[in-house]
C-alpha positions as CSV (number, residue, x, y, z in Angstrom):
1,X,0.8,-29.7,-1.4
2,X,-2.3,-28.1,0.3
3,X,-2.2,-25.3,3.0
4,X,-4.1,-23.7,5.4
5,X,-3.9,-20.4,6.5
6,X,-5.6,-19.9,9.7
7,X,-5.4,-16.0,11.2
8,X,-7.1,-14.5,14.0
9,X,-6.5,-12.0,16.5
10,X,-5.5,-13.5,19.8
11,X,-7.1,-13.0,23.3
12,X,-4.8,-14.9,25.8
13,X,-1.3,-15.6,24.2
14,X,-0.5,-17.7,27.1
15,X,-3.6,-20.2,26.7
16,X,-2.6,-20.2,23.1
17,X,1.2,-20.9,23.5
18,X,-0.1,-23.4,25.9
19,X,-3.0,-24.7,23.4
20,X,0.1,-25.0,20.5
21,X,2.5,-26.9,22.5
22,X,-0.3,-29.7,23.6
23,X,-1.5,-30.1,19.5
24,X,2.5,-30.9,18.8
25,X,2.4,-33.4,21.6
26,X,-1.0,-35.3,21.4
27,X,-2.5,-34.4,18.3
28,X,0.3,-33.8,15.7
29,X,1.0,-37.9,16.1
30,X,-2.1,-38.5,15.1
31,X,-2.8,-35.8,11.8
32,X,-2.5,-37.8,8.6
33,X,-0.5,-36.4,6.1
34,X,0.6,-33.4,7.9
35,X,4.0,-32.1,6.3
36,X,4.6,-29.0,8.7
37,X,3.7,-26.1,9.5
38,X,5.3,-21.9,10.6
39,X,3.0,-20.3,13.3
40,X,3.6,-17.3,15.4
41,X,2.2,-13.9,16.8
42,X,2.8,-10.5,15.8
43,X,3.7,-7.2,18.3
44,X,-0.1,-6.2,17.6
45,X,-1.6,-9.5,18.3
46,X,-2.2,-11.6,15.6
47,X,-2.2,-15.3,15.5
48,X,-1.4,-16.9,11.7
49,X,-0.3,-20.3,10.9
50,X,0.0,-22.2,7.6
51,X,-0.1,-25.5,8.2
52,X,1.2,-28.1,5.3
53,X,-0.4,-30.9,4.1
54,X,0.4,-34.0,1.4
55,X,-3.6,-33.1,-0.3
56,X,-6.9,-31.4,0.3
57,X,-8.7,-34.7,1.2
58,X,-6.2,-35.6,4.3
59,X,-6.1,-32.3,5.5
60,X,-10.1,-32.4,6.1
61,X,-9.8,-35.9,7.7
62,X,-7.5,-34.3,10.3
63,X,-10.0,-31.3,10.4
64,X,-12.8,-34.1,11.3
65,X,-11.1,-36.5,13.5
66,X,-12.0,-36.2,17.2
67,X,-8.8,-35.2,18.3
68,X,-8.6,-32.2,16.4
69,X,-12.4,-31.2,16.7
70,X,-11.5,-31.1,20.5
71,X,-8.3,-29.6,20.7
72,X,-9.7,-26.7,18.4
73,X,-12.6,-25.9,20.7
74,X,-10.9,-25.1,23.5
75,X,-8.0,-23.1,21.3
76,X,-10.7,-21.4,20.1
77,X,-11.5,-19.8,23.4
78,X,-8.2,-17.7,23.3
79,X,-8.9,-16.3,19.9
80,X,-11.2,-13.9,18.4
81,X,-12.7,-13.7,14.5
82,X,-10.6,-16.4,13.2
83,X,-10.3,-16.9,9.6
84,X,-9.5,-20.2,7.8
85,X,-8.0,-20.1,4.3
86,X,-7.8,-23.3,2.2
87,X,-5.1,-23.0,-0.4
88,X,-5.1,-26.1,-3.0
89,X,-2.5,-23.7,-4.9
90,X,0.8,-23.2,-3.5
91,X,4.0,-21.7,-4.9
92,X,7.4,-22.3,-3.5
93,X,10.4,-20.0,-3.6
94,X,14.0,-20.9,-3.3
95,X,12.6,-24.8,-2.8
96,X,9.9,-23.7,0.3
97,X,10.4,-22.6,4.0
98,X,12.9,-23.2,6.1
99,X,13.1,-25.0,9.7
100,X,16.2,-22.9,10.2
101,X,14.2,-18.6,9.8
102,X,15.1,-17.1,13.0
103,X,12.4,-14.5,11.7
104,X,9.3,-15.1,8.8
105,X,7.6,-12.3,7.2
106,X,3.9,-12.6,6.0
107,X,3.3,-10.6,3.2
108,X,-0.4,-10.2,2.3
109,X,-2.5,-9.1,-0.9
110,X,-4.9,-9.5,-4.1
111,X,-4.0,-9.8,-7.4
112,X,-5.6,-9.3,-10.6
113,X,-4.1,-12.2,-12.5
114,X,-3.0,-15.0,-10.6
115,X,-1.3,-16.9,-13.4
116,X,0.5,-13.9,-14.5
117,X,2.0,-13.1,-11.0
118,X,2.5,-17.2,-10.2
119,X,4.9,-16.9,-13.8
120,X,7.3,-14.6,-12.2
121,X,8.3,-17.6,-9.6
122,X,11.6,-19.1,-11.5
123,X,13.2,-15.0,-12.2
124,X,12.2,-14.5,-8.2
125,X,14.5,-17.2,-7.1
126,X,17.4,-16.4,-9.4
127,X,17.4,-12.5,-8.3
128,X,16.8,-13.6,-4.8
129,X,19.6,-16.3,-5.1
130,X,22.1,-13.8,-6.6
131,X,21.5,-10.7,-4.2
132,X,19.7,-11.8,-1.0
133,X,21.6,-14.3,1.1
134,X,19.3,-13.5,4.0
135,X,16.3,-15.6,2.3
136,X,16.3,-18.4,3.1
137,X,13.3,-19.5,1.3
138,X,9.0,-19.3,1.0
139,X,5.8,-20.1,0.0
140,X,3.0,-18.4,-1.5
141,X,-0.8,-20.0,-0.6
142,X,-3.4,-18.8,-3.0
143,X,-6.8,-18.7,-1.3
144,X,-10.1,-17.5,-2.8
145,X,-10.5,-14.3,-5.0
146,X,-6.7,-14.5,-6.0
147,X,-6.0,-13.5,-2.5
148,X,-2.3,-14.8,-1.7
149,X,-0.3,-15.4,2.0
150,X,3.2,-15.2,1.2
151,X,5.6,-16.2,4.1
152,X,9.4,-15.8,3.5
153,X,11.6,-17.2,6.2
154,X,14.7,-15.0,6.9
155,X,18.3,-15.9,8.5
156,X,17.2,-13.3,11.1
157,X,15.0,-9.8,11.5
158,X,18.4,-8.0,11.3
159,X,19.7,-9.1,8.1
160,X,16.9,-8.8,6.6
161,X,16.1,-5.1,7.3
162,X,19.9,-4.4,6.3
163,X,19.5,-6.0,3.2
164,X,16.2,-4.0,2.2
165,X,18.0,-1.0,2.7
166,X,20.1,-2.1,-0.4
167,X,19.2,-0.4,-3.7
168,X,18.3,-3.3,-5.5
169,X,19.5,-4.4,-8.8
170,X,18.1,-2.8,-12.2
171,X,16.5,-6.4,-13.1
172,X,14.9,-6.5,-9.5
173,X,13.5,-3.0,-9.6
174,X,11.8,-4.0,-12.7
175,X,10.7,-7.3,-11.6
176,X,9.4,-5.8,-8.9
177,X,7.4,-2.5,-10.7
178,X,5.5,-5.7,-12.7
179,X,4.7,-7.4,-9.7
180,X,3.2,-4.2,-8.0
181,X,1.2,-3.7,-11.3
182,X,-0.4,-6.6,-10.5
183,X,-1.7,-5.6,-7.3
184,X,-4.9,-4.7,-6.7
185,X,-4.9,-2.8,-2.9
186,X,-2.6,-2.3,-0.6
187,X,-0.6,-4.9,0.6
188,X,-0.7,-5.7,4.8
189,X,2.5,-7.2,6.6
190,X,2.8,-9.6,9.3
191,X,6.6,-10.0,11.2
192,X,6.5,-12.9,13.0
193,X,9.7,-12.1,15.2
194,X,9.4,-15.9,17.1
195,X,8.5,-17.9,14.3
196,X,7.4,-21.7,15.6
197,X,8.5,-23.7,13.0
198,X,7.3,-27.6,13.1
199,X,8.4,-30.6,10.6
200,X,6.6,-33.7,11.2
């Protein structure tokens, strides 16, 4: 799987909503190898998707073809500094997102070994299918510099702030304590309250 992470800060969120909606109905049909993708905008404004696709190569066929050249230059009007990152490593948790989130979280960060952190994948989705019910999934895209998008997709925003209120199990608290030891800054967050979730 490849994915790209596209994030900018958004100037008129009805010309995008707008812009979004006519790339599912004339240009989705036509993008080659395009698996899915989650999308939405935060309270302070900014735009992310990560859109899914079978390899590298398709996705920059669909990044060439006319239809997509197009649609993007006028989508690009509503945005400012957009950002594009291309992710040809990408980890799933629990099996991948979920059609069903009713809210996605966007974790963001650096590491300082990518291998290391990509190891602790298998004990993640045990602990999280033993104590956290309210995941219903993710996937972590691995751009440049060991830079990493995670998106988890939740039942909903409400069980999932109840359940990180929980004190979490002695095996997740260390699990966790290794993963921050990896980290190297501070991490950012993006809720995405109205996930748009799209399966092709």
């Amino acid at each position: 799987m490849f994915v790209q992470v596209v994030q900018a800060r958004v100037t008129d969120e009805a010309g995008l909503r707008k812009q979004i909606e006519k790339w599912e109905q004339d240009v989705k049909p036509t993008a080659k190898g395009f698996l899915g993708s989650t999308s939405g905008i935060s309270e302070d404004g900014t735009f992310i998707v990560a859109a899914r696709f079978e390899s590298e190569e398709v996705a920059r066929q669909n990044s060439d073809s006319p239809e997509q050249s197009a649609w993007w230059e006028e989508t690009s009007g509503y945005l400012s500094d957009p950002k594009f990152y291309d992710c040809t490593d990408v980890d799933e948790i629990l099996g991948g997102g979920s059609d069903d989130a009713g809210f996605v979280q966007v974790i963001q960060g650096r590491v300082k070994d990518k291998e290391k952190v990509r190891g602790f994948g298998s004990t993640m989705d045990e602990e999280l299918k033993a104590n956290r019910p309210d995941v219903l999934g993710g996937l972590v895209a691995w751009g440049p510099d060991n830079g990493f998008s995670q998106f988890m997709y939740f039942r909903s925003e409400a069980e999932a702030r109840e359940a990180e209120k929980k004190e979490p199990t002695p095996e997740a608290a260390a699990q966790m304590e290794e993963w921050q030891n990896q980290l190297s800054g501070d991490l950012s967050f993006i809720d995405l309250k109205e996930p748009r979730l799209v399966s092709n």
